[in-house]
Backbone as a printed PyTorch tensor [residue, N CA C, xyz], in Angstrom:
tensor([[[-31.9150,  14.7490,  -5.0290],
         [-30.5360,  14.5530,  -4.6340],
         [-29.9510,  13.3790,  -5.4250]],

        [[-28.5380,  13.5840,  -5.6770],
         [-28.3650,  12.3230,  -6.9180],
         [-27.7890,  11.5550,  -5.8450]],

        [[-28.0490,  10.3030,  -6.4000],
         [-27.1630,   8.8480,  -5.5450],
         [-25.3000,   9.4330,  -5.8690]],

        [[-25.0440,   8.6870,  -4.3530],
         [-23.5900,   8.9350,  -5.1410],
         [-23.0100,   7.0290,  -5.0860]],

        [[-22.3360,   7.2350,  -6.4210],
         [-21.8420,   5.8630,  -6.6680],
         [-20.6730,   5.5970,  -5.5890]],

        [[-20.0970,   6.5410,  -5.3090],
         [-18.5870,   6.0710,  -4.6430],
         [-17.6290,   7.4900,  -4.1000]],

        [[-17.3790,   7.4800,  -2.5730],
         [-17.0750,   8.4470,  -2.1010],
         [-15.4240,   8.9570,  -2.5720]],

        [[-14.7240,   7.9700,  -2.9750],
         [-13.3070,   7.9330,  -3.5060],
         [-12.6360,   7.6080,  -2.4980]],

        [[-11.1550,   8.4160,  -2.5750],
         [-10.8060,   9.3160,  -3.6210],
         [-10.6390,   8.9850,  -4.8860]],

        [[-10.6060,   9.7420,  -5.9150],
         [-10.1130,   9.1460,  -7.2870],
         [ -8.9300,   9.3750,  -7.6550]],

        [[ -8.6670,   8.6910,  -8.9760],
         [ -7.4780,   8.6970,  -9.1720],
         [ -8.0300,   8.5280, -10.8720]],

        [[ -6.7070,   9.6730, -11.3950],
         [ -6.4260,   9.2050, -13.1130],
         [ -5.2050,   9.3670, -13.2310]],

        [[ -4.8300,   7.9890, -14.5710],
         [ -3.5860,   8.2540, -14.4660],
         [ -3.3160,   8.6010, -16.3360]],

        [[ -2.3810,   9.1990, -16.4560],
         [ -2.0350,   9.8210, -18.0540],
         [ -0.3140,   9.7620, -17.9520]],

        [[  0.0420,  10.7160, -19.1440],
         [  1.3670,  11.1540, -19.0720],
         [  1.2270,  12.1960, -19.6640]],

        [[  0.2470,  13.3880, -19.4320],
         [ -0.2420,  14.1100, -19.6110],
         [  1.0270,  15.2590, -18.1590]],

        [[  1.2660,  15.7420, -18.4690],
         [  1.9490,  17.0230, -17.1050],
         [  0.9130,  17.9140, -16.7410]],

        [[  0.5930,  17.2880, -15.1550],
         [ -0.4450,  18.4430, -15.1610],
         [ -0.3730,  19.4060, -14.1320]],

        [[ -0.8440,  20.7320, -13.6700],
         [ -0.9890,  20.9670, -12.5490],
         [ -1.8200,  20.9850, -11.5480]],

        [[ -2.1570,  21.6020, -10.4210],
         [ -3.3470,  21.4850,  -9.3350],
         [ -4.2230,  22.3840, -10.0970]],

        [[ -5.4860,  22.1570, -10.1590],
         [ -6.5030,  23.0460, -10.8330],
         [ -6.7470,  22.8960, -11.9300]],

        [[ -5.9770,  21.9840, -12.5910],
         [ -6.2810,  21.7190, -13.8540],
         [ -7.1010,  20.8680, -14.4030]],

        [[ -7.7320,  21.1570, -15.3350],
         [ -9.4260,  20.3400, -15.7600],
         [ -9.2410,  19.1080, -17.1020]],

        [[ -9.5470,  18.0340, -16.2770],
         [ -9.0710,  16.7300, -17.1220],
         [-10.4030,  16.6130, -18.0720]],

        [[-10.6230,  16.7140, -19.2560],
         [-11.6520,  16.7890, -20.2210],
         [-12.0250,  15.5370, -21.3430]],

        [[-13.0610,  15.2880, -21.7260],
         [-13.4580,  13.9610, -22.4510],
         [-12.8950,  14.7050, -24.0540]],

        [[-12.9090,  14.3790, -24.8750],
         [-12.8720,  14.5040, -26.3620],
         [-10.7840,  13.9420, -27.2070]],

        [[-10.1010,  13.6190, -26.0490],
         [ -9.1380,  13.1840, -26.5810],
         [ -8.9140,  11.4260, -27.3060]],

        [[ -8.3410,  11.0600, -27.9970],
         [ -7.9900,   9.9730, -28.5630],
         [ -8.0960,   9.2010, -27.1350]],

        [[ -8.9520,   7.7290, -27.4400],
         [ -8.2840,   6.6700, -26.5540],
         [ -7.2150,   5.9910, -26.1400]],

        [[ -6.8300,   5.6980, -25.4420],
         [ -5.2910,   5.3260, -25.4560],
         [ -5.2360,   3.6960, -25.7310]],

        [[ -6.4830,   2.8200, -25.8800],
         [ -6.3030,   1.8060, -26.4640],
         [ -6.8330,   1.3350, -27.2230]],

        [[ -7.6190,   2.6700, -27.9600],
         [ -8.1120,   2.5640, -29.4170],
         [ -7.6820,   3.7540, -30.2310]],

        [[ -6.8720,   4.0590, -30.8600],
         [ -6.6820,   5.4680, -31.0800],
         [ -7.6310,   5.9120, -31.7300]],

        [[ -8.3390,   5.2780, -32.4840],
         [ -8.8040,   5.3360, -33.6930],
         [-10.4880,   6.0240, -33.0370]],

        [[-10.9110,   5.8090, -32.0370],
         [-11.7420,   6.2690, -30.8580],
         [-11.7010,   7.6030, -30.1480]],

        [[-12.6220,   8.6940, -30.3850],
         [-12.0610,   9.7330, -29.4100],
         [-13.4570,   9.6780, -28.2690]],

        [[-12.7270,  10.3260, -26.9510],
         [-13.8920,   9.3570, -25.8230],
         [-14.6310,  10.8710, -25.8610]],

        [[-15.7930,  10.0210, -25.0410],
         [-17.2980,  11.0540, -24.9430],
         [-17.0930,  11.4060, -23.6580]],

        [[-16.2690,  10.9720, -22.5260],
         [-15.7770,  10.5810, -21.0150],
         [-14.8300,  11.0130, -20.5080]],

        [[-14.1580,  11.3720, -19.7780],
         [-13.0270,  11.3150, -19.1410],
         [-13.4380,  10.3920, -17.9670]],

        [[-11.9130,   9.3500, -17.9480],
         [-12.3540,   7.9400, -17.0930],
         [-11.3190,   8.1870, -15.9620]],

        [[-11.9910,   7.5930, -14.9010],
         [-10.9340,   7.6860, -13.5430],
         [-11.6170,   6.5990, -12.3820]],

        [[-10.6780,   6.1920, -11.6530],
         [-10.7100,   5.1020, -10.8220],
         [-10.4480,   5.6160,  -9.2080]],

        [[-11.5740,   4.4630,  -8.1430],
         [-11.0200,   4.7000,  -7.0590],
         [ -9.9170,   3.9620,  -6.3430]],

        [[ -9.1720,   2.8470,  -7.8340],
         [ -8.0940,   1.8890,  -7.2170],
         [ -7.1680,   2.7200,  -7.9180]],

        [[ -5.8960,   3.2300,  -7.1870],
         [ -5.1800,   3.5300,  -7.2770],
         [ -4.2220,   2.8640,  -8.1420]],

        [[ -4.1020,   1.5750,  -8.2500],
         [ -3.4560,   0.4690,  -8.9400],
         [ -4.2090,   1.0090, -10.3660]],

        [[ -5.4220,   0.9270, -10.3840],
         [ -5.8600,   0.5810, -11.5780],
         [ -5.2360,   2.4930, -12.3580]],

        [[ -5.5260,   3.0070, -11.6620],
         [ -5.0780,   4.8240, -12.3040],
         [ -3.7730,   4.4150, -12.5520]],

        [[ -2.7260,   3.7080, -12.0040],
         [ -1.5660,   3.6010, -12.3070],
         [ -1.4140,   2.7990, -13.8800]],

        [[ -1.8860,   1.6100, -13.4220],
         [ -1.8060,   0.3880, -14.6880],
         [ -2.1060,   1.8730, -16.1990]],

        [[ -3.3110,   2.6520, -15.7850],
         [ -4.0440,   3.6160, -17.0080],
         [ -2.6200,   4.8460, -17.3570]],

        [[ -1.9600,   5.2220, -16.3790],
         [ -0.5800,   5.6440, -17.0660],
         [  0.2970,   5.2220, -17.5260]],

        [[  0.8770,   3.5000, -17.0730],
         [  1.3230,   3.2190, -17.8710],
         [  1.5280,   2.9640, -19.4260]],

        [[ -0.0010,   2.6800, -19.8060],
         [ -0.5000,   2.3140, -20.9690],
         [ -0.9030,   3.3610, -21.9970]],

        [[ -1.2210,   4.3660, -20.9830],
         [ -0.8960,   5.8150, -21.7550],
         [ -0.4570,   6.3780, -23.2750]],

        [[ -0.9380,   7.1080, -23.7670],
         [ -0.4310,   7.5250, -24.6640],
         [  0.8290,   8.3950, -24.9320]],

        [[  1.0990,   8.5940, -25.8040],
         [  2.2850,   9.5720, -25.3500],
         [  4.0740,   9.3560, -24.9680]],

        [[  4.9250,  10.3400, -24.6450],
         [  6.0860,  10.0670, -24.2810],
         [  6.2160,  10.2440, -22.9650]],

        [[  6.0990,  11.5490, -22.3810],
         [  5.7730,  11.6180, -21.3140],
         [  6.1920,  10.4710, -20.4350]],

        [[  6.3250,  10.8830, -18.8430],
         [  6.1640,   9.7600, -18.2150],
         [  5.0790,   9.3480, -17.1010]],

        [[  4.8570,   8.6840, -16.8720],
         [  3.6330,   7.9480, -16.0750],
         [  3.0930,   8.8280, -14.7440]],

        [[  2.3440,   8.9880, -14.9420],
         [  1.6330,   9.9250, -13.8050],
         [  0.3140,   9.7520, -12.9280]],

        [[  0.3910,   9.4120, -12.2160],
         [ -1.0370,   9.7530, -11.7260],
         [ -1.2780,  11.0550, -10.3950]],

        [[ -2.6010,  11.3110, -10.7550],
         [ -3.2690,  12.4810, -10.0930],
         [ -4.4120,  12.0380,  -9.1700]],

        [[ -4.5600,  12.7330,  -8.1090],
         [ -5.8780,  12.5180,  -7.5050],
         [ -6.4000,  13.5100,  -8.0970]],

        [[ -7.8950,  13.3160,  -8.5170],
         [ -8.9030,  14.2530,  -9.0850],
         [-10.0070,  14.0240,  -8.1970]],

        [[-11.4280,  15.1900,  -8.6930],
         [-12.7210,  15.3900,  -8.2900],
         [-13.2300,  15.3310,  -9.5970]],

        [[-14.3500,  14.7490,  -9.3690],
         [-15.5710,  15.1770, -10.3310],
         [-16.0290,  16.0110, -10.2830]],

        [[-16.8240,  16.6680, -11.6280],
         [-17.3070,  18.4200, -11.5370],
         [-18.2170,  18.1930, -12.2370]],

        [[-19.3880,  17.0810, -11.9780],
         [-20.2710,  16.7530, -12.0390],
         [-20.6210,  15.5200, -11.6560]],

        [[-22.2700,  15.0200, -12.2610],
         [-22.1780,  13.6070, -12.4260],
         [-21.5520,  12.5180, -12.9600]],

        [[-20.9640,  11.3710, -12.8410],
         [-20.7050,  10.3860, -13.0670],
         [-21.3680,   8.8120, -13.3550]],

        [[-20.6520,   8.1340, -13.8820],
         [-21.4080,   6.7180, -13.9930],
         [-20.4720,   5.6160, -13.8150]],

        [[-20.8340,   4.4950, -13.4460],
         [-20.0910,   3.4840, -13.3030],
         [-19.5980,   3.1460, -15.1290]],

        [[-18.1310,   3.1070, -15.2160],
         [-17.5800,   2.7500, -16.5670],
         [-18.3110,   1.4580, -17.2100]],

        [[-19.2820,   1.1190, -18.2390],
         [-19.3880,   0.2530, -18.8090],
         [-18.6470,  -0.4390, -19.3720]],

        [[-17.4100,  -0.0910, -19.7300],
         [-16.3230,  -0.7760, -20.3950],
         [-15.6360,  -2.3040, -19.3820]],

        [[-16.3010,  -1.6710, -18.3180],
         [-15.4630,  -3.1200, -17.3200],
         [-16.1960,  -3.0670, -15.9620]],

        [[-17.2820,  -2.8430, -16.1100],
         [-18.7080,  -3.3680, -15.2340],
         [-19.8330,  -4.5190, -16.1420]],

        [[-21.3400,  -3.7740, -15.4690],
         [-22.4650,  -5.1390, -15.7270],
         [-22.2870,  -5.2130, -17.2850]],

        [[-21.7280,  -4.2290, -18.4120],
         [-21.8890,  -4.4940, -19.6970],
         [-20.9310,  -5.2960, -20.1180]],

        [[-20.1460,  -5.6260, -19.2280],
         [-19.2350,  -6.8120, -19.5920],
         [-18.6450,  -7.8040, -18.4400]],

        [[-18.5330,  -7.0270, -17.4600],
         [-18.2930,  -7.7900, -15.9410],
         [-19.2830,  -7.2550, -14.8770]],

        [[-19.5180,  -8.5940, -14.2430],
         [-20.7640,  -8.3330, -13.3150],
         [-19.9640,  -7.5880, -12.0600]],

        [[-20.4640,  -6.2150, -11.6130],
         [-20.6630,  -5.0520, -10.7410],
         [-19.6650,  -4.4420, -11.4490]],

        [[-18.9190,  -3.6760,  -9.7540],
         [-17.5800,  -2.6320, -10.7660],
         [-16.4900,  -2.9440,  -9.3970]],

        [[-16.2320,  -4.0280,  -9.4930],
         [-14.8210,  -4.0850,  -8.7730],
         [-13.5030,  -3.5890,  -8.8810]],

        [[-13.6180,  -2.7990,  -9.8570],
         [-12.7480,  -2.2140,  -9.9480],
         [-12.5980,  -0.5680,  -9.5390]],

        [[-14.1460,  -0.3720,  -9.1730],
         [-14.5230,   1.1780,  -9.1150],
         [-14.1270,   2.2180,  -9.4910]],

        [[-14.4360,   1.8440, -11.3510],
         [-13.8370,   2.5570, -12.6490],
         [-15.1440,   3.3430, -12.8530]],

        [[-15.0020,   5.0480, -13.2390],
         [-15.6650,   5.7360, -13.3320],
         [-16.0130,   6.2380, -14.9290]],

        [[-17.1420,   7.0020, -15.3590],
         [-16.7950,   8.0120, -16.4870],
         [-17.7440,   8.8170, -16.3950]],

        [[-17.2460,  10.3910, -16.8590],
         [-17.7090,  11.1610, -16.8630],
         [-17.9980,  12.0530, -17.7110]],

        [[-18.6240,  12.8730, -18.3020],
         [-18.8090,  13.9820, -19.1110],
         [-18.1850,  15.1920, -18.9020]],

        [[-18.2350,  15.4330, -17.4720],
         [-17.9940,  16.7960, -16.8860],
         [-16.4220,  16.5470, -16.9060]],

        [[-15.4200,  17.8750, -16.5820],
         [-14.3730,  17.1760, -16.4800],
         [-14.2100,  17.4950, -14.8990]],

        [[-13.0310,  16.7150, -14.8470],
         [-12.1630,  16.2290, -13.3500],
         [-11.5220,  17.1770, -13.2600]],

        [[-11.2300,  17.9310, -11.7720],
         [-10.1730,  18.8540, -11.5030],
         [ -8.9930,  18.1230, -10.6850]],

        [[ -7.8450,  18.1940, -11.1410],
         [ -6.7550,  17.9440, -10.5770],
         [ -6.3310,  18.3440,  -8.8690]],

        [[ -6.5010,  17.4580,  -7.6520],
         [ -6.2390,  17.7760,  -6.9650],
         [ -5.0860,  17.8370,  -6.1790]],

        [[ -4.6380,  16.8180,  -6.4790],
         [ -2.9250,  16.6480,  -6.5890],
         [ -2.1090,  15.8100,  -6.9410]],

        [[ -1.0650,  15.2140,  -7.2300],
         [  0.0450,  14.5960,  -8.1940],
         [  0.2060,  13.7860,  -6.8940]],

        [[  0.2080,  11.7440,  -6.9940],
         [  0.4530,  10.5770,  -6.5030],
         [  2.1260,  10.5870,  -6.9510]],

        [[  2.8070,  10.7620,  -5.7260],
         [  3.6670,  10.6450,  -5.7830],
         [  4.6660,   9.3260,  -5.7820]],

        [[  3.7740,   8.4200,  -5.0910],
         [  4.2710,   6.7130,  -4.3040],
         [  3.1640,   6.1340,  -4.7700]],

        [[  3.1070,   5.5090,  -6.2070],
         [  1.7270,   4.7530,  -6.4190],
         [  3.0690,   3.7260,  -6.8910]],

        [[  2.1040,   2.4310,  -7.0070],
         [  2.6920,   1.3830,  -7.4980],
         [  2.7400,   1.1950,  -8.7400]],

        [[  4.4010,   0.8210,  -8.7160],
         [  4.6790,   0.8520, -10.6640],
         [  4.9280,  -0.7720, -10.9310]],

        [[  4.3600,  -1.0330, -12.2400],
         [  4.4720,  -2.7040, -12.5240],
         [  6.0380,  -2.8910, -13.1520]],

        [[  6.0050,  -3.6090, -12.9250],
         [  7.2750,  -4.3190, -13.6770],
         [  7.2670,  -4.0450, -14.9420]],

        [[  8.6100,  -4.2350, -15.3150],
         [  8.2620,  -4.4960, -16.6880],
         [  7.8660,  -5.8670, -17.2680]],

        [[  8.0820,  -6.4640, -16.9590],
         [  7.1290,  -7.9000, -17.1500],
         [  5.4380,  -7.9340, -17.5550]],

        [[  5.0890,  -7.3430, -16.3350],
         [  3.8420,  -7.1340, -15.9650],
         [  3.1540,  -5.8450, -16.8970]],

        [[  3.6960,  -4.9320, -17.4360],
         [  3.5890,  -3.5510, -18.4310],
         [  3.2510,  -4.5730, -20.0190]],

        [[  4.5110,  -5.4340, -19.9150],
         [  4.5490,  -6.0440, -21.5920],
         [  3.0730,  -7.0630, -21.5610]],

        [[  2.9090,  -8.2030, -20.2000],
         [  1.6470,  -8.5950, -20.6960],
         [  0.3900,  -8.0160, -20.8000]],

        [[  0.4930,  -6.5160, -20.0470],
         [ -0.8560,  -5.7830, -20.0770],
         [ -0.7470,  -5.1080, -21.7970]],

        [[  0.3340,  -4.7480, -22.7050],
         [  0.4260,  -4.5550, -23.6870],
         [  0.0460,  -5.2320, -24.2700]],

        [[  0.5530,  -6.6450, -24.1380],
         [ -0.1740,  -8.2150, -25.2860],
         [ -1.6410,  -8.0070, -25.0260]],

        [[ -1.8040,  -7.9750, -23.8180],
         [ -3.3720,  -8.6140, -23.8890],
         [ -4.2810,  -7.4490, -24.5530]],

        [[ -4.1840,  -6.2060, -24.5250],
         [ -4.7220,  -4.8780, -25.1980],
         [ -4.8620,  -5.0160, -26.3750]],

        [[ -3.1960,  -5.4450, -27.0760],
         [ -3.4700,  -5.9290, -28.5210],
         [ -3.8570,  -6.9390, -29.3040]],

        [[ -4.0560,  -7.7500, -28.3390],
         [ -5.6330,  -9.0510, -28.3900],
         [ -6.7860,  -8.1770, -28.6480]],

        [[ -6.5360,  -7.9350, -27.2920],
         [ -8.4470,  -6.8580, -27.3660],
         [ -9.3900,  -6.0400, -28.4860]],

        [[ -7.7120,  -5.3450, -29.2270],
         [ -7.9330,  -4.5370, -30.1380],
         [ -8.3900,  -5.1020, -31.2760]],

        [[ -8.1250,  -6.1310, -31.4690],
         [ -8.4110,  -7.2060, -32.6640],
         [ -9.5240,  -7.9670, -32.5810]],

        [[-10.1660,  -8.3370, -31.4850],
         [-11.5340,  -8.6520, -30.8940],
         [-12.7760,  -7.5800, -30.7000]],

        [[-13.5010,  -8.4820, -31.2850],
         [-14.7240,  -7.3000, -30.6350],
         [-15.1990,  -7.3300, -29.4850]],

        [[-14.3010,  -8.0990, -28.6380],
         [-14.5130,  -8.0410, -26.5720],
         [-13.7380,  -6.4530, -26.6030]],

        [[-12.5260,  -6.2200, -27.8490],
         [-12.1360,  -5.0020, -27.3600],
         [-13.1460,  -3.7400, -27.7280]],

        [[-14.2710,  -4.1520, -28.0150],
         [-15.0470,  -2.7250, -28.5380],
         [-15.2720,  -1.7110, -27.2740]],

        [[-14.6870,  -0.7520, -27.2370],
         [-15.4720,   0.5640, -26.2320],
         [-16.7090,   1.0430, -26.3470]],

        [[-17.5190,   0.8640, -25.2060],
         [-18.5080,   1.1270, -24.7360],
         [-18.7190,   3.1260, -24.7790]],

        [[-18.5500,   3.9930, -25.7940],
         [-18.4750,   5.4450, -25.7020],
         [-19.7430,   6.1470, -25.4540]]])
């Protein structure tokens, strides 16, 4: 029987349009490396944090988040756990398998724009650092 890391619910956020049933899949461009295509599809059980991940999004689109399922196993995201921050307080996921769309967050919390531009600065710090390297 596999351990389970975390009962949820989850949440991903894109600007991706999606519908119910629809299968969120690893092999697209990163959205804060482009230059990166992921091995994962990543999703969170903080709702905040699925939000902050649409804003930053790729794309024109506008900001979305979804509650999803996993359709398989999962792992705690190395990108912002023990391989760089000790546990996963943030209870950031990744997966291989993809996520099925269970339904569209209608009332999630949107940042400011204030708060959008310094999460932009600090990304494009990151990107220029090798603290920003992804863990794929």
């Amino acid at each position: 029987m596999a351990h389970v890391l975390d009962e949820g619910p989850f949440f991903h956020g894109t600007k991706a349009d999606l519908s119910v049933g629809d299968l969120l899949s690893a092999g697209y461009r990163s959205n804060y490396r482009p230059e990166v295509v992921m091995n994962h599809v990543y999703f969170t059980a903080v709702i905040d944090g699925a939000g902050l991940a649409a804003e930053l999004a790729a794309g024109d689109g506008a900001p979305r988040v979804y509650r999803v399922e996993p359709t398989g196993d999962f792992e705690d995201d190395p990108n912002v756990t023990d391989k760089k921050f000790p546990g996963n307080p943030t209870r950031s996921y990744r997966s291989t398998a993809p996520l099925r769309v269970v339904a569209e967050v209608q009332d999630w919390p949107r940042l400011s724009a204030e708060a959008l531009q310094t999460w932009r600065e600090r990304i494009a710090e990151l990107s220029r650092s090798e603290r920003g390297e992804i863990i794929n």
